[in-house]
N, C-alpha and C positions, 0 to 999 in steps of 0.2 A: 559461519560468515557466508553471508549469500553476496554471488558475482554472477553474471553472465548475463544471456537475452537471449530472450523462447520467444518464437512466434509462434500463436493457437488463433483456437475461432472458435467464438461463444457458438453454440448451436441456437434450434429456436425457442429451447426451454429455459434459457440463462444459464447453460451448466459450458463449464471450461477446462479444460485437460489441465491438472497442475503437473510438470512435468515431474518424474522419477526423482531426478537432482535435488529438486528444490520440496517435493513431501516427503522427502526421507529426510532431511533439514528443518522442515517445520513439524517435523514430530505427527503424531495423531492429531491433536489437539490446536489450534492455530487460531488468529482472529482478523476480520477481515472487515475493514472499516475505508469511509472516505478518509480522501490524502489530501495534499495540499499539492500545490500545483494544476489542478485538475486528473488526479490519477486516481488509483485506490494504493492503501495500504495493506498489506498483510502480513502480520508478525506472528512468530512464536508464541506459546502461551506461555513462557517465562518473562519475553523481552515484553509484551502485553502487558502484564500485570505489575510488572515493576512502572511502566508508562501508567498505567492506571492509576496504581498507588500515589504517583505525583500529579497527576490531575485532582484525586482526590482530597492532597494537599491545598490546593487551591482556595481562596478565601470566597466563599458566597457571595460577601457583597461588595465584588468588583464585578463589574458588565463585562470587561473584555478576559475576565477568569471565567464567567460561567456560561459566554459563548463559545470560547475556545474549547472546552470541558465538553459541551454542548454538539461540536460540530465532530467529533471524533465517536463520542458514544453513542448517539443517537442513532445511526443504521448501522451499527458495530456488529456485526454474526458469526458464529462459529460453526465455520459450514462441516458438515458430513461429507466424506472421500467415498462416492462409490467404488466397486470394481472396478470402474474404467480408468480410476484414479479424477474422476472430474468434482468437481462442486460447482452446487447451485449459486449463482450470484443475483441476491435479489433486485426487482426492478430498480428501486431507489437507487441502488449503490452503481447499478448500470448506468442508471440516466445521468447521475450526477457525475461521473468520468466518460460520459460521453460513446461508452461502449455499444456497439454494431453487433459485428460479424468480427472481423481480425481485432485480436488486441495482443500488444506487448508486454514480456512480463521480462524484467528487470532484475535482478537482484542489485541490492542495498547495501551492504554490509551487515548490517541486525533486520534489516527485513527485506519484501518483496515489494516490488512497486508493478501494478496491473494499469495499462496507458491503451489507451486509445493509440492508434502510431502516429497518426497525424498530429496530435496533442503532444505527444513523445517530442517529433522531429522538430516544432515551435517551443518547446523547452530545452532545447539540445543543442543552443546556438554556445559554441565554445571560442567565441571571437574574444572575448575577454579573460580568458584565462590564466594570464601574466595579473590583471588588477585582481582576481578572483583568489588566486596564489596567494598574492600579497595581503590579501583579507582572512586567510586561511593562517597565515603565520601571528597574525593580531591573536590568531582564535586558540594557538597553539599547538598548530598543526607544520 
């Protein structure tokens, strides 16, 4: 289960410090895709595949199955860990989370979430939290 928040800085090649914590939790092996929200995603290659498999469940001929399907696998990568412990995050996957220089890494529960912080802090309004609650026990939480 991934908790917590790392602040790093992409350098000027696209590569980012995954910290200690959270690569010894995602194993060797991990995958690292756009998120919703505006962020990125990065999961396990257990939690991944089992996601996969249920995309690939998906019926071809509905539009909003095989944009969804679409918008996850399409700049999806399984980056390499150098020594430094960093991986390359390709341009696409920067541009489309809005990634600089500083970026946020989050833990999820089953994955990692990679934020812009300013993006982070416009998604992080918890003014509603009592209706949010109450949507969460609908859901069975």
């Amino acid at each position: 289960m991934f908790m917590g928040e790392y602040n790093h800085s992409i350098d000027a090649k696209g590569r980012l410090i995954v910290p200690a914590k959270l690569r010894e939790a995602l194993g060797e092996n991990f995958v690292v895709t756009q998120g919703l929200d505006g962020c990125l995603f990065v999961f396990p290659n257990e939690v991944w595949t089992e996601f996969e498999g249920k995309l690939n469940t998906l019926p071809m001929t509905d539009k909003k199955a095989r944009q969804f399907a679409r918008f996850f696998l399409r700049g999806a990568v399984s980056p390499d860990v150098d020594k430094q412990g960093r991986i390359l995050i390709p341009a696409s996957l920067r541009e489309s989370a809005g990634l600089e220089k500083d970026v946020t890494m989050i833990g999820v529960g089953n994955r990692v979430e990679i934020w812009n912080p300013e993006r982070l802090e416009e998604n992080s309004t918890f003014d509603d939290m009592d209706e949010i609650a109450e949507h969460m026990a609908d859901l069975g939480i």
